[in-house]
C-alpha positions in Angstrom: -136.9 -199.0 26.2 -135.4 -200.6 29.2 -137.0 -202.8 32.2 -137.8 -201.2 35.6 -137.1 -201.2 38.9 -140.0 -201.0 40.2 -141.7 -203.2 42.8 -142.9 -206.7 41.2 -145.7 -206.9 39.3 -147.5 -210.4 39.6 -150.0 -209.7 36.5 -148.1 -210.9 33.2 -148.5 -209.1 30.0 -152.2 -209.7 28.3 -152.0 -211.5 25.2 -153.4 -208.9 22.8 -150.1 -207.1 24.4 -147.9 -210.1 23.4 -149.2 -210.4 19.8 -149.2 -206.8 18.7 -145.8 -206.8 20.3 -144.3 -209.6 18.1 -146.2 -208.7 15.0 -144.9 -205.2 15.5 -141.1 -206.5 16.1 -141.6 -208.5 13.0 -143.1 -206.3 10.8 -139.8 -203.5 12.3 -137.2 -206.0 11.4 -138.5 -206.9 7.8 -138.8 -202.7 7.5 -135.3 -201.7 8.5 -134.0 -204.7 6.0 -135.8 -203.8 3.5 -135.1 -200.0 4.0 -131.3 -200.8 4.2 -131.7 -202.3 0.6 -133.6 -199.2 -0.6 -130.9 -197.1 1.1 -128.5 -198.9 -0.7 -129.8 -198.7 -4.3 -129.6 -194.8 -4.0 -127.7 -193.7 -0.8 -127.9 -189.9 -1.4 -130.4 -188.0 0.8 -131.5 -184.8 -0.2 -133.6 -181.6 1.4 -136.4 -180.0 -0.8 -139.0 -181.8 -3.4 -136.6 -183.1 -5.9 -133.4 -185.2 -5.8 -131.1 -187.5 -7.9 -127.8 -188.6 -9.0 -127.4 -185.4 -11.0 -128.2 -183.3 -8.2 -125.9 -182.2 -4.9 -127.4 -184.1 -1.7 -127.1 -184.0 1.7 -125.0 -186.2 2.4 -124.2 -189.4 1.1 -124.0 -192.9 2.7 -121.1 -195.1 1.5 -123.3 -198.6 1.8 -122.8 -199.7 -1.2 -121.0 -199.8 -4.5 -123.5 -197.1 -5.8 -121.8 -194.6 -3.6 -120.3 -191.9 -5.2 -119.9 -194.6 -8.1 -119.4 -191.5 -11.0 -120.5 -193.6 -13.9 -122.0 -191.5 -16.1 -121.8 -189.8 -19.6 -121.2 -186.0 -19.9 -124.6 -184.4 -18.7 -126.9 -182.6 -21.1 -129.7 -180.2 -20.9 -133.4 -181.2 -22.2 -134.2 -177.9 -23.3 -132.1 -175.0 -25.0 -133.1 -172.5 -21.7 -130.9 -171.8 -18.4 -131.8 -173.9 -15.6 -133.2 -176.7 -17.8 -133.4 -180.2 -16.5 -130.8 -182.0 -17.5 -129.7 -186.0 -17.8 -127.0 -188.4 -18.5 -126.6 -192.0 -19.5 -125.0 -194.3 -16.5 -121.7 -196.3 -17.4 -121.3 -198.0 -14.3 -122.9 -201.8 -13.1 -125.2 -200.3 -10.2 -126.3 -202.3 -7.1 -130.3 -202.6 -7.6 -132.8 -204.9 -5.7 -135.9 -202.6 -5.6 -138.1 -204.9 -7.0 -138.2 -207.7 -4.0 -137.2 -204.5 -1.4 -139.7 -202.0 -2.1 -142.9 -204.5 -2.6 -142.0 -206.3 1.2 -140.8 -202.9 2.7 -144.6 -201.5 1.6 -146.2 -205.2 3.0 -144.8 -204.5 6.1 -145.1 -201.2 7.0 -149.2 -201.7 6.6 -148.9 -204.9 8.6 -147.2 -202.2 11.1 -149.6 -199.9 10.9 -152.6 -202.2 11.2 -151.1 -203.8 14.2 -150.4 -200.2 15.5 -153.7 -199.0 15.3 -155.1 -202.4 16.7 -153.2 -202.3 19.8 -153.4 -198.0 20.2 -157.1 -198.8 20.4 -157.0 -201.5 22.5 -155.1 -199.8 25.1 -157.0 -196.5 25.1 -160.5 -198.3 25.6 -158.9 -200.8 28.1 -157.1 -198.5 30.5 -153.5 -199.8 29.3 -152.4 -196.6 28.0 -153.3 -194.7 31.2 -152.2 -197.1 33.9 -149.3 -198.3 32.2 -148.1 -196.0 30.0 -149.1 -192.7 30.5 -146.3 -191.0 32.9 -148.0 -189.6 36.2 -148.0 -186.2 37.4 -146.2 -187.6 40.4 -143.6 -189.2 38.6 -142.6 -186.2 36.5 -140.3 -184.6 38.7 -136.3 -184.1 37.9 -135.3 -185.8 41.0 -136.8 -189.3 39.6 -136.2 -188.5 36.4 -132.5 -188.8 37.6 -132.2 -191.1 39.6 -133.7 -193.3 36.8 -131.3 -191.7 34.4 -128.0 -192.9 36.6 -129.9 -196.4 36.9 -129.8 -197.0 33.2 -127.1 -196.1 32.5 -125.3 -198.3 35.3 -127.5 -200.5 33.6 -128.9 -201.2 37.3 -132.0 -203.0 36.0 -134.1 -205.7 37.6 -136.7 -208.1 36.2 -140.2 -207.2 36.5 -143.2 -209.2 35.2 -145.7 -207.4 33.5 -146.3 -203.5 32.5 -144.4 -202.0 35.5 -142.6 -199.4 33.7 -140.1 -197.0 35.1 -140.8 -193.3 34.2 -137.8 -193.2 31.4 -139.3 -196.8 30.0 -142.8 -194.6 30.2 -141.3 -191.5 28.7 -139.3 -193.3 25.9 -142.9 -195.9 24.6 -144.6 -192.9 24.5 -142.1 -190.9 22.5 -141.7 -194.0 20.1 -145.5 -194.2 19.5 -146.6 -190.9 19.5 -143.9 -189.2 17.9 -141.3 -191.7 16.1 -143.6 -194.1 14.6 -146.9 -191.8 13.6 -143.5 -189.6 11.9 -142.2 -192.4 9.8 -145.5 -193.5 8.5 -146.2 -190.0 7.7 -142.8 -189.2 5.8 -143.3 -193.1 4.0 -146.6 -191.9 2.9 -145.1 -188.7 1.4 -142.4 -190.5 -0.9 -146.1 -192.2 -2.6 -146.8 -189.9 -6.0 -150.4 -191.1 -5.8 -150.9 -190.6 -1.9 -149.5 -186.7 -1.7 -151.4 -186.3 -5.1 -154.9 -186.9 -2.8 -152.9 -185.4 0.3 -150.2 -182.6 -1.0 -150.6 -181.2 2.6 -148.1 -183.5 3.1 -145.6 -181.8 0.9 -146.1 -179.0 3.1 -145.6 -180.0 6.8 -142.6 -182.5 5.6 -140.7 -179.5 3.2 -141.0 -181.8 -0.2 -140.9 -185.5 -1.2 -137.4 -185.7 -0.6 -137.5 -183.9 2.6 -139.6 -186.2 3.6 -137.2 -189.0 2.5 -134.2 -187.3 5.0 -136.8 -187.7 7.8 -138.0 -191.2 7.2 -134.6 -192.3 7.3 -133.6 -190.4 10.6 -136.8 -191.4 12.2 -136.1 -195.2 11.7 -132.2 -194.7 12.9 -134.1 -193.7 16.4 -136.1 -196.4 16.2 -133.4 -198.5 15.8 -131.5 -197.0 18.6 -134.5 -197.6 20.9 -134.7 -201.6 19.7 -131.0 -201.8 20.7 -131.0 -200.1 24.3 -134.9 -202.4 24.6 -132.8 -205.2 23.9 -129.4 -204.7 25.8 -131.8 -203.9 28.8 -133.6 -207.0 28.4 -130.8 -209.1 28.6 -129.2 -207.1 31.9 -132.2 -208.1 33.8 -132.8 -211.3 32.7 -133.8 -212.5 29.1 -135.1 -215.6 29.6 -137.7 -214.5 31.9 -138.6 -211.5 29.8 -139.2 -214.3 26.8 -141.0 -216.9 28.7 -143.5 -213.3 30.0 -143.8 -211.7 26.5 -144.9 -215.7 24.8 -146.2 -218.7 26.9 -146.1 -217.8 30.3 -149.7 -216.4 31.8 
């Protein structure tokens, strides 16, 4: 999430490190464009398994012309019972670009996932994860976890080459892959009909489809506040350097 402080490492970045890292950043960027389009066909998030424009949300997100657009014919029940489903015709021009969003938002995210399993392999049978990554008993102690607090957000960073990671850096990558990232795959997997149909444990731990939906979306709004702060710390301690050690330079 940010660059350390550390001493100087003189080892670079290896360059299974390098491509997983921009296949990943790829892969993110074409997600959270195509996710914003989604978002923006329907932006009403819900909490249980079922959710639409007839029902009470959330909350709603005005980012687009479909929010809280009203356009539609009195509502009628389907059956002659209380509590019957019930439906209406639209009257209103909606904003809709599912077909190009939702088939490159699905490409990507198993690009991503591929390319997250590829390099969590990699660095568990390589020693990456535990050198690098892995925050040390030593390390885990308020006093540094402080002092590298006030650092960031001074934005007191220096340029280091190679996987010298302060603890927070260390406490935030392991957050995003452990937690952030195995979360959104999960909750995308959940929104699949034909995927909770072989799985519909999935129902369960994420409270319903459209539950599931409510996390996805705040899962990727932390991922995108990690890619900012990741960038804005790149460029305090030096972004040409950080390009030139995460492409060409050995």
């Amino acid at each position: 999430m940010s660059i350390s402080s550390s001493v100087n490492n003189n080892n670079g970045h290896r360059r299974w490190v390098k491509l997983t890292h921009w296949i990943g950043t790829v892969s993110f960027l074409v997600l959270l464009v195509t996710g914003i389009e989604i978002l923006m066909v329907h932006p009403r998030l819900y909490w249980g398994d079922v959710g639409n424009d007839l029902t009470k949300p959330l909350f709603e997100l005005p980012i687009s012309r479909n929010y809280q657009h009203g356009g539609w014919d009195k509502s009628m029940p389907f059956f002659d019972y209380a509590g019957s489903p019930v439906s209406a015709g639209r009257t209103y021009d909606i904003f809709n670009q599912n077909g190009w969003g939702r088939s490159l938002h699905f490409l990507s995210a198993w690009i991503l996932v591929i390319t997250g399993v590829i390099y969590l392999l990699i660095a568990a049978f390589s020693g990456h994860m535990r050198r690098n990554l892995w925050p040390r008993f030593r390390e885990l102690s308020p006093k540094l976890f402080y002092e590298d607090v006030v650092h960031h957000l001074r934005l007191k960073v220096a340029f280091v080459k190679g996987p010298q990671y302060g603890l927070l850096q260390k406490i935030s990558y392991v957050v995003v892959i452990f937690l952030l990232l195995p979360v959104i795959v999960l909750t995308g997997l959940t929104m699949s009909p034909a995927v909770t149909a072989a799985c519909p444990w999935l129902l369960t731990i994420f409270f319903g489809a459209q539950s599931a939906r409510t996390i996805h979306f705040f899962a990727a709004v932390l991922l995108l506040l990690f890619l900012l702060v990741h960038v804005v710390m790149i460029a305090r301690s030096g972004f040409k350097q950080h390009m030139r050690a995460m492409t060409f330079e050995k």
